[in-house]
N, C-alpha and C positions, 0 to 999 in steps of 0.2 A: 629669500629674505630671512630664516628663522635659521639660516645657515650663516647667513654674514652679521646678524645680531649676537649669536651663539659666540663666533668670534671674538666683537665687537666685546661681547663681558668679558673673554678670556685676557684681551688684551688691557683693559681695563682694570684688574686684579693688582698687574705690575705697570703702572704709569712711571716709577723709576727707570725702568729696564726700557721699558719705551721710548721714556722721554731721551735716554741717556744714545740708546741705538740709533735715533735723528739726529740728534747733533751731531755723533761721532760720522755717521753717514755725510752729511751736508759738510763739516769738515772736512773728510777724506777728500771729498770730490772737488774742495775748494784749493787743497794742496795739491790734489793731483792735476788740473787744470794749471794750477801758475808753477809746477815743474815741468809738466808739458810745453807750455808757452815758452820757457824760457830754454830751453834744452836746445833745439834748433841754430837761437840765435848765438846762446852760449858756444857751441861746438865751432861754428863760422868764426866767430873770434879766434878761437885757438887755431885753426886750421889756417889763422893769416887773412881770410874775407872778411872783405866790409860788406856792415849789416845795413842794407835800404830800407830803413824804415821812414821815409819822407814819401808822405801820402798814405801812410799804411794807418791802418785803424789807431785810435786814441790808443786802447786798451793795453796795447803794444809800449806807445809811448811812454804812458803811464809806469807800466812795469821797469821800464829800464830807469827811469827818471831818477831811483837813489842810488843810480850807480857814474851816473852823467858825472857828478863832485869825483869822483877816483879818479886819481892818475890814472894814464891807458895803462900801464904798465900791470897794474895792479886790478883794474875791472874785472880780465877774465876770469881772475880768480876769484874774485868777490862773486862775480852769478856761480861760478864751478861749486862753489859752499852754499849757497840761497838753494843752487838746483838740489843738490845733498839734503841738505836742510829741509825742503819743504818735500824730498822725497821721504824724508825720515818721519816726517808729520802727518804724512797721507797715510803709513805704512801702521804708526802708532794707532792713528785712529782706527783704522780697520780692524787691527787686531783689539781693543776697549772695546768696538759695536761686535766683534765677534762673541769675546769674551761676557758683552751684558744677554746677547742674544742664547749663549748656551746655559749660562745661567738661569734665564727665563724659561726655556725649555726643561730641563731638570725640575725646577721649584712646579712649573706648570702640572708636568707627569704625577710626579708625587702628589700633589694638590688635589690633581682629580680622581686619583686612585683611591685618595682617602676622603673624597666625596663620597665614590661609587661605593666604595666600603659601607660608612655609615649608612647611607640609603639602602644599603641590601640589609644593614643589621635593624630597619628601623620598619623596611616594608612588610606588606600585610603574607603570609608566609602560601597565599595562593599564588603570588608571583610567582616563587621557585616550582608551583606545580607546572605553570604551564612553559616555564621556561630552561631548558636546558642547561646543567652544568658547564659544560664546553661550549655553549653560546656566551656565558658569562665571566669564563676566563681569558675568550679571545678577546674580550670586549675589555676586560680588565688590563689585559696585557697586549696585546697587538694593536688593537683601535685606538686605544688611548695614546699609545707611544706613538703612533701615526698624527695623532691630533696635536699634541706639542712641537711635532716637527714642523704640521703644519702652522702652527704660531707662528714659529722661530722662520721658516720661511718666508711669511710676509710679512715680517717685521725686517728681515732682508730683502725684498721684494721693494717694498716703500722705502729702505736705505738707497738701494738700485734707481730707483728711478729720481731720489733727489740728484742722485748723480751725476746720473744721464740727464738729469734738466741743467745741473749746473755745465756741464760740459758743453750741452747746448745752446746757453746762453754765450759761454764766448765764443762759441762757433759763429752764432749771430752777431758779438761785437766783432770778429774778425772779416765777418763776409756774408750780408744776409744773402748775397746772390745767389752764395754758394750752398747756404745752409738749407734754402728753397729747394735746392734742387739735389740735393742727399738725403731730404725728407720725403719729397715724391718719391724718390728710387727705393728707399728704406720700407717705403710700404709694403713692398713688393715683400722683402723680410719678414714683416709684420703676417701679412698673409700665410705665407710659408708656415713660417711657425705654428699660426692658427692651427692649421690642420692637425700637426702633431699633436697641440693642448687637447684637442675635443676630442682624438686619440686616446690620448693619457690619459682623460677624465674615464672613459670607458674602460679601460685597461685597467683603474684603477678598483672600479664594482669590482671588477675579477677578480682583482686580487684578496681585496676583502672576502670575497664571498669563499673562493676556495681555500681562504686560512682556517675563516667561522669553522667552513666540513671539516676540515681536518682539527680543530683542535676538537671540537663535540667527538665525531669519530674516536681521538685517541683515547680522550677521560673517560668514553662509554667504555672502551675495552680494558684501561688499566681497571676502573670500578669492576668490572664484572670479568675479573680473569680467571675465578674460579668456575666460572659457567664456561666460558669458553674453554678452559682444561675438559672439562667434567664431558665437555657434545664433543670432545675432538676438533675444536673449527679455530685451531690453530694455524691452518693452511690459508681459511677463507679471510678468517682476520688480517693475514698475513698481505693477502692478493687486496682485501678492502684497503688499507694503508697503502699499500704500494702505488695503487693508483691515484690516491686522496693527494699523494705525496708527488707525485708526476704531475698533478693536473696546480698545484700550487707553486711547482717549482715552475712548469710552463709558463703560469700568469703572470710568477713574478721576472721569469724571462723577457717574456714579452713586453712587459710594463718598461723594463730596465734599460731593453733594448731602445724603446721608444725613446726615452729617456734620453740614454746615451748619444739618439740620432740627434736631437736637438742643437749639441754645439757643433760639432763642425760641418752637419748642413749651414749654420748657422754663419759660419765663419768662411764657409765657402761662397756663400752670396752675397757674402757682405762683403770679401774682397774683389767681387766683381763689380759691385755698385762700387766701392771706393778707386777702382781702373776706370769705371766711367766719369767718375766726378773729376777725375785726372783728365781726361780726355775733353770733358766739359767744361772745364778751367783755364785749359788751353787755347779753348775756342774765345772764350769769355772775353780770355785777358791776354789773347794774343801779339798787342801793342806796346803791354807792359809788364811781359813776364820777367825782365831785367830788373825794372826798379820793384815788384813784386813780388819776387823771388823768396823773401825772407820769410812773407806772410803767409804766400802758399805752403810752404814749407812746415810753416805753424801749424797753417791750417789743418795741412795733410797729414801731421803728427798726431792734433788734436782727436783728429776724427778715428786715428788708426786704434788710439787708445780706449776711444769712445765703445768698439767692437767688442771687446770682451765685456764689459759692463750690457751691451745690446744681446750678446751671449749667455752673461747670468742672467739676465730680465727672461728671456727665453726657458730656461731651467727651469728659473722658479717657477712661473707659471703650468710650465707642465706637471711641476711634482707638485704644485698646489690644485691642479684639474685630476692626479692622480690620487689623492686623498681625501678630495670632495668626499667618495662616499663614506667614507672613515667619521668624519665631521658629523655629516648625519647622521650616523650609525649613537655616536657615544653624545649627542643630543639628546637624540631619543633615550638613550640609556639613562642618562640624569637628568630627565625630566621628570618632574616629581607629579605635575598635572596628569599626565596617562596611568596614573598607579595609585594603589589603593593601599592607605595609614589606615592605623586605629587610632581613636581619639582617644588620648591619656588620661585617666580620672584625676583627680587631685588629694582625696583622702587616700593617708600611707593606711595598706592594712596592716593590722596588727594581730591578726588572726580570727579562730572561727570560735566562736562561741555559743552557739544556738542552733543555727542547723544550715545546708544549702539546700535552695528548692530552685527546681527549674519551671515555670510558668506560663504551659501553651506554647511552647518553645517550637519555633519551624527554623530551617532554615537549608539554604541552597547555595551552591558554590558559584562562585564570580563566573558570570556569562552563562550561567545555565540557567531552566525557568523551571526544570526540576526538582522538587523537595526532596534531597537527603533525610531530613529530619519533620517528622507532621506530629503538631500539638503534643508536644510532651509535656508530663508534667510528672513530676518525684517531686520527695521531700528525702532531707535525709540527715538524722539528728546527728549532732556534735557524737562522735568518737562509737558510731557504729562505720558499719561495712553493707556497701551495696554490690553488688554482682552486679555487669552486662554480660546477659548471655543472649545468644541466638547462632544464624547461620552469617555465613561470611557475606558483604556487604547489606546487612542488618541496619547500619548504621553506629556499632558501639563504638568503634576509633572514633567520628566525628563528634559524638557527645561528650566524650572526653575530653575532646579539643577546645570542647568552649569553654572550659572551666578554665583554663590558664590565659585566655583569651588568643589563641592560635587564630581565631576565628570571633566573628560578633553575630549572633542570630539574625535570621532575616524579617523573624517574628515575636514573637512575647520574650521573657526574659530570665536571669541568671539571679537568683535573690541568694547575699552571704549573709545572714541577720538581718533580713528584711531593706538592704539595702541593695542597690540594683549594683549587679558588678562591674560593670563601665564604669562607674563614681570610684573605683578603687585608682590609686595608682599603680600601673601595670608592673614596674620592679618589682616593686615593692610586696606585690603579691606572687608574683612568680617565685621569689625568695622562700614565698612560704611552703608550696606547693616541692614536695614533692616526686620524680615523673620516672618509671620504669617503662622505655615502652619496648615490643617486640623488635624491630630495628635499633641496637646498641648501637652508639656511636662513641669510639675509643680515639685519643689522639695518639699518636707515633710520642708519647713523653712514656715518662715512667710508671706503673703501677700506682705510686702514693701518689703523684701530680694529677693523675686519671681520677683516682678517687675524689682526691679533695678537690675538686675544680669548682665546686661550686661555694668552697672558703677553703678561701687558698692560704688561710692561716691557721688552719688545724694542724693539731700538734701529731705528734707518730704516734703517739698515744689514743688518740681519739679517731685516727684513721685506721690502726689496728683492732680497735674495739669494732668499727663498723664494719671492715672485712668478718672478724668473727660471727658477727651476726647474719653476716650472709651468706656463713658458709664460705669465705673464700680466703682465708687465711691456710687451708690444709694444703690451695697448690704454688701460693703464694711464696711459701716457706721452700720450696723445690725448685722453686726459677732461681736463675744461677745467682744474682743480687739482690731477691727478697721484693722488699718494695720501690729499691731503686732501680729493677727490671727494665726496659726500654722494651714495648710492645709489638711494635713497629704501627706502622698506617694501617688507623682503623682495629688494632688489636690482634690484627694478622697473626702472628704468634701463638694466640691462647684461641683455646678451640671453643666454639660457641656457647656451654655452658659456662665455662671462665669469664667468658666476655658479659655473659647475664650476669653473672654473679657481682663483677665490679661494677655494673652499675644499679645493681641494687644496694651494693656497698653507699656507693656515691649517696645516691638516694637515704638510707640510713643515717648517712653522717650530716644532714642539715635539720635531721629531727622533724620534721615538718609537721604543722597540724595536718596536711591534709596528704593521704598517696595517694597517687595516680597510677596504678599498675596495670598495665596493657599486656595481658599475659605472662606477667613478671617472669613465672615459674616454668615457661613453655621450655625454654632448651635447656631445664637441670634433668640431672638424674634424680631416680628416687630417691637418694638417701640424701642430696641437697636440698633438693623439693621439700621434704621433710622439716629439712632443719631449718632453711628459709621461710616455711608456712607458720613453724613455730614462732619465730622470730616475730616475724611480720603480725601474729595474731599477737602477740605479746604487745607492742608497739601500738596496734590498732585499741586499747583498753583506753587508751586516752586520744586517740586520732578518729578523724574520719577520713577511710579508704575507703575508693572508687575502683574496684576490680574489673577488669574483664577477663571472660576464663573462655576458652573455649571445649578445654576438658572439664565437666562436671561436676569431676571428684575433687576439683582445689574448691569450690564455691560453697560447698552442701553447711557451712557455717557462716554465712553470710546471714545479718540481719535481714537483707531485704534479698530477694534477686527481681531486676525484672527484665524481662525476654524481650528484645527486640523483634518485628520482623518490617521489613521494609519499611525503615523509617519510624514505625509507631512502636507505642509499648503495647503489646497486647496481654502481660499478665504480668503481675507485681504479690509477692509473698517471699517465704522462707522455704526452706527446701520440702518440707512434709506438707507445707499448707499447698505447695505448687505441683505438687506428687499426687497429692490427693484429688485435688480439681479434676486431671485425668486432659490438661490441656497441651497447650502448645511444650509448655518445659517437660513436660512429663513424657511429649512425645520424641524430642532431644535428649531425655534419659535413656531411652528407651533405644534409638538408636546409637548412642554410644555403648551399652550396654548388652544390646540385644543379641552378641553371640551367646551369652552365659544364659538366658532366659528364653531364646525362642528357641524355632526346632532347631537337630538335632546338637543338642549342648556337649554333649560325650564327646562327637566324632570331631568339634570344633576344635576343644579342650587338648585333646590326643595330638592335633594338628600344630597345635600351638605350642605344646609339649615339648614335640619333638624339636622344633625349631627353634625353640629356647637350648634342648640338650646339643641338637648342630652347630648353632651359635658360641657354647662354649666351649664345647671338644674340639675346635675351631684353634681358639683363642687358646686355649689349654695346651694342644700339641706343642705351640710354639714355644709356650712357658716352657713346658718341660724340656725341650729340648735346650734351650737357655741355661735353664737349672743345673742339667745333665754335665753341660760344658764345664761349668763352675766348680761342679759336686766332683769331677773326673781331674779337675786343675789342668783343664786345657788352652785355657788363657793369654795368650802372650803378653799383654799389657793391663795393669791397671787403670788404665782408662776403661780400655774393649769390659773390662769386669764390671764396673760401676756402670757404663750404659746397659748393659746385658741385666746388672740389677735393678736398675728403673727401669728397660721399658718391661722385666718381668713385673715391677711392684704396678704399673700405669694396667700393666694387659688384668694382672687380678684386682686392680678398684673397678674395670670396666667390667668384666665377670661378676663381681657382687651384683653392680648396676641394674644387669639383666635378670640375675635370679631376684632382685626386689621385681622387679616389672612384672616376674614369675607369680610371684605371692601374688601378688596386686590381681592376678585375674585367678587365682585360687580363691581368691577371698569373693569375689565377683561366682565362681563355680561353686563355694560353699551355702550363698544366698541360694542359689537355685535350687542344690539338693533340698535344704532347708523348706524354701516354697513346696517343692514337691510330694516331702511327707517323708524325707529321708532317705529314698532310695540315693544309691551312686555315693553316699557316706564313706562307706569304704576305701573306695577310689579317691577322693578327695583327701583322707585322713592319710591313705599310702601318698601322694603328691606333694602331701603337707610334709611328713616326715622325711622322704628322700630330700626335698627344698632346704629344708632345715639341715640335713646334714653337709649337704654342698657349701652351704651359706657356713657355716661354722669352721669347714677344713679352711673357706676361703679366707675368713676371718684372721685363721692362725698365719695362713702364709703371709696377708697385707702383711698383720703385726711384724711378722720374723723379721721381714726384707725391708721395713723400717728400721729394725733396729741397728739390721748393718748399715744402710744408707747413713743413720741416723750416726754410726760411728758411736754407740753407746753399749757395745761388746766391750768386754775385757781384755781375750787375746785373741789368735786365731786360730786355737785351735775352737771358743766356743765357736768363731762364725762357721767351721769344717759342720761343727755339733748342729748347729741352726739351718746350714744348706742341704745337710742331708734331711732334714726331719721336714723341711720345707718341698725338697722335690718326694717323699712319700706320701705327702698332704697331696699332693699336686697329682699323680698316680693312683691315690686312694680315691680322688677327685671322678679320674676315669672312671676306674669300676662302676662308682656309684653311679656316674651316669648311665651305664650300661643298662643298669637295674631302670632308671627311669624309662628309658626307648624301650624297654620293654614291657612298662606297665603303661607304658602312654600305644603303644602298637595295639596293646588285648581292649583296648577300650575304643 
């Protein structure tokens, strides 16, 4: 029933296209019927027989009746033009009900595609957790293009069979004896067929079912091709397709096949019932097959033409039991009762001015009875900065969530100036908002289109200012077209911190009262990190940001932090008041921390050491050998030289990278000496200086291999000047490490 209602609206949308597809149906069949009738008696005239029509049906009479006034001379020709003629008119019609029927199909697909659209852009954002990507592309795309055809077929379906009534009708003004008894045989048809429809209906789940696996299967593996690179399971991938792909091409064999068998079983029993109806005609009207002879003739034409029309009725029906489940499938898809909206508030926000508090806040995800979140409660003044910190599912991604309303609480509430944040309108405040989170999502467009997507009228101007503040104008400047770069899908192209970087960018450039950073700072390097924190602490003097950090050392200047742990907050302060308590943060310090402060700190130190001097003498050899090339003028091409000088200028920004990482736990080893009373001084202060020295040659060579990249030399003999003094940096680089593996080994 919710299946032939579903329909029933579909069809309903286009009442032109429908109404137009019946008449042009009911016409066709009314032309084809009196070129049929008259063709018979037409050809007997030309052939020199007289036509006995005395006793034969009116309908007969009738028809010839505006030809009876012609001279005989001239009649044959007169029906030869009418048969022409109303052949021409059956022919026209069918091609108009074709033409309204594909029409409707086309406008239908579209229609519902950009139904299914909105409802995905409008639904509550649990649906996409529990529902697959590749379920909802097939559904976008195969089930729905299934469901317009189903339209389009029984709106030929219901053309088919006014025709087969019409055709029927003169069969019964021609001869109900006859027509009695090619209905009982015709059953037999009927039957037949049946079997193959309830066939097709099942054949038709199959096919549905094994497109769904196969398109989920493919989007899972294009999405995650760098994991499947990364395990090697390029084979298994390969064999999981292959089969996905055999077992869909099978169903839709088989479907097709079934299909296929329809017409000419169809055509074959049906010219067995039309030798019986000969044979039972014979019997009938064995006394008067002479003066009946024209009618039978009629008759027997009528009903021959009547087959293919009993042959498409047949079709349709099956490819309409073959798509059934398609129907149901993309019902359910846009039905809006089984899925869950948020209710829109109606006041536009205009921003934050006082403070956001959350109030007893629980809440639990769709179909679970599980609390994610239990009685929270924060407050959090206009243009400070709150930390979430804890262990991984703590709950700080989902408290985040509720602030943009990604989610609605299941318990107490979200106050933005003491009004509850439902009552906002939801654009209107996501506008204002915001949103860094650890999963970047980049379009296949350009750099500046990426950035500004969330005002797609920002000028270059104000799209360059926000890369600069996020640090990502330095690699910006090195893609081969700047900001008009093309990223590919998902940012493919630019490597993890790149990809953070412009959507921190992004973020920047709509100024918002309020950020949302979800690890904003996790895939930059130190010296991004850095310059991003700056940024962002700068920016936060009139905002209020919502941080999550999972490393400690971005948070320790946050107004407030407060610690999650399953679900609750269980401590709320600043970094010294939460140090001091000796609690749960204090104990997350302390395990981030705790190589540099627990036992043996030395032997940690030395270990780490060395793996930083591995790591770069690594990196380094390649340089130099690069260098070498350049510096000897081994070259064959100015190309081969300009990539040899990026990826030397890319390998020493990654080389800085590491020796800041370096410091970073130097500085982390210097607290401890310090705690201890001084011992191991030494050793820190020798760490400190060889760091520094490394960090200064590497300094010099970025600069150099800028300047020629940068094409801001004079001639070439300076750049000889500059590659030689850049590969002794790079050589002095070794040494110095040597010295380090050897002070990091005695300790």
């Amino acid at each position: 029933m919710a299946r032939r209602k579903f329909l029933w609206q579909l069809i309903r949308r286009y009442p032109r296209q429908a109404v137009w597809t019946m008449i042009m149906g009911f016409s066709g069949a009314l032309f084809n019927g009196v070129s049929t009738a008259l063709i018979v008696p037409v050809v007997l005239r030309f052939l020199g027989q007289e036509m006995v029509l005395s006793g034969g049906p009116p309908i007969l009479r009738k028809l010839f009746s505006p030809f009876e006034g012609l001279p005989a001379a001239y009649q044959p020709i007169a029906m030869a033009v009418a048969v022409v003629g109303t052949i021409a008119l059956k022919n026209l019609a069918t091609y108009l009900s074709a033409l309204a029927v594909g029409i409707l199909q086309r406008s239908l697909a579209a229609d519902l595609r950009m139904n299914a659209i909105q409802l995905l852009l409008d639904v509550n954002l649990s649906y996409f957790a529990r529902t697959r990507v590749g379920d909802i592309n097939n559904r976008l795309g195969n089930e729905i293009g299934r469901v317009s055809a189903t339209v389009a077929n029984l709106l030929q379906l219901v053309a088919t069979v006014v025709s087969i009534l019409v055709m029927v009708g003169l069969l019964l003004l021609l001869s109900w004896q006859l027509t009695v008894v090619a209905t009982v045989l015709f059953a037999g048809v009927v039957w037949i067929n049946q079997l193959y429809v309830n066939q097709s209906r099942q054949l038709g789940k199959d096919v549905s079912q094994t497109s769904k696996d196969y398109s989920v299967a493919l989007l899972e593996i294009l999405g995650g091709m760098r994991l499947v690179r990364s395990a090697a399971m390029e084979a298994r991938e390969f064999d999981r397709m292959l089969r996905l792909t055999k077992a869909r091409e099978a169903a839709e064999f088989k479907s097709q096949a079934n299909s296929i068998a329809i017409a000419p079983v169809t055509e074959v029993v049906s010219v067995v019932m039309l030798m019986a109806i000969v044979g039972i005609s014979r019997w009938l009207f064995a006394d008067q097959l002479s003066a009946l002879s024209t009618v039978l003739l009629t008759y027997l034409t009528l009903l021959f033409r009547l087959l293919p029309l009993v042959a498409q009725l047949n079709r349709l029906r099956g490819q309409l039991a073959n798509t059934a489940a398609s129907v149901d499938v993309v019902e359910d898809f846009l039905r809006s009762s089984n899925k869950t909206f948020l209710a829109n508030g109606s006041t536009p926000f205009t921003g934050l001015h006082q403070d956001i508090r959350f109030e007893n806040l629980s809440f639990a995800y769709e179909g679970s009875s599980e609390l994610t979140l239990q009685d929270i409660t924060l407050t959090l003044p206009r243009g400070t900065t709150l930390a979430l910190v804890g262990s991984s599912g703590a709950g700080k991604s989902t408290l985040v969530e509720l602030v943009p309303r990604f989610a609605d609480p299941t318990a107490g509430r979200i106050l933005i100036d003491g009004q509850d944040l439902r009552s906002f309108d939801v654009r209107s405040l996501r506008r204002s908002l915001g949103i860094v989170s650890q999963e970047t999502f980049l379009f296949n467009d350009t750099i500046r289109n990426n950035i500004a997507y969330p005002m797609p009228t920002a000028t270059d101007e104000e799209v360059i200012a926000a890369a600069k503040l996020a640090n990502a104008m330095e690699f910006i400047e090195r893609m081969p077209r700047g900001l008009e770069t093309t990223i590919g899908d998902r940012g493919v192209m630019l490597s993890g911190g790149q990809r953070q970087r412009l959507a921190i960018a992004r973020a920047l450039l709509q100024n918002p009262p309020v950020l949302i950073l979800d690890e904003a700072t996790s895939a930059l390097d130190t010296v991004s990190e850095r310059l991003v924190q700056e940024a962002i602490e700068t920016l936060s003097r009139d905002r209020t940001v919502i941080a999550i950090a999972h490393r400690l050392s971005t948070v320790q200047r946050a107004n407030q932090i407060a610690v999650l742990d399953k679900g609750r907050v269980v401590e709320v302060g600043n970094h010294a008041e939460l140090l001091a308590k000796g609690g749960a943060y204090a104990k997350l310090y302390t395990m981030q921390f705790g190589n540099a402060r627990v036992q043996q700190p030395m032997a940690t130190a030395s270990e780490t050491f060395n793996r930083t001097s591995y790591e770069i003498r690594t990196r380094l050899n390649i340089t130099v050998g690069s260098l070498q090339l350049l510096v000897d003028d081994l070259v064959d091409s100015n190309e081969e030289r300009q990539e040899l000088l990026r990826e030397s200028y890319r390998s020493a920004i990654r080389m800085l990278s590491t020796m800041e990482l370096f410091e970073d736990a130097l500085q982390v080893q210097r607290s401890f000496y310090s705690d201890s009373g001084g011992g191991g001084m030494d050793r820190y202060e020798t760490f400190a200086q060889i760091s520094y020295q490394v960090r200064s040659r590497l300094s010099e060579i970025i600069g150099a291999l800028r300047l020629i990249l940068d094409d801001l030399t004079d001639d070439p003999e300076e750049d000889e000047r500059i590659l030689n003094d850049t590969y002794a940096a790079a050589l002095e680089i070794l040494n110095i490490l040597e010295s380090l593996e050897a002070t990091g080994n005695q300790a």
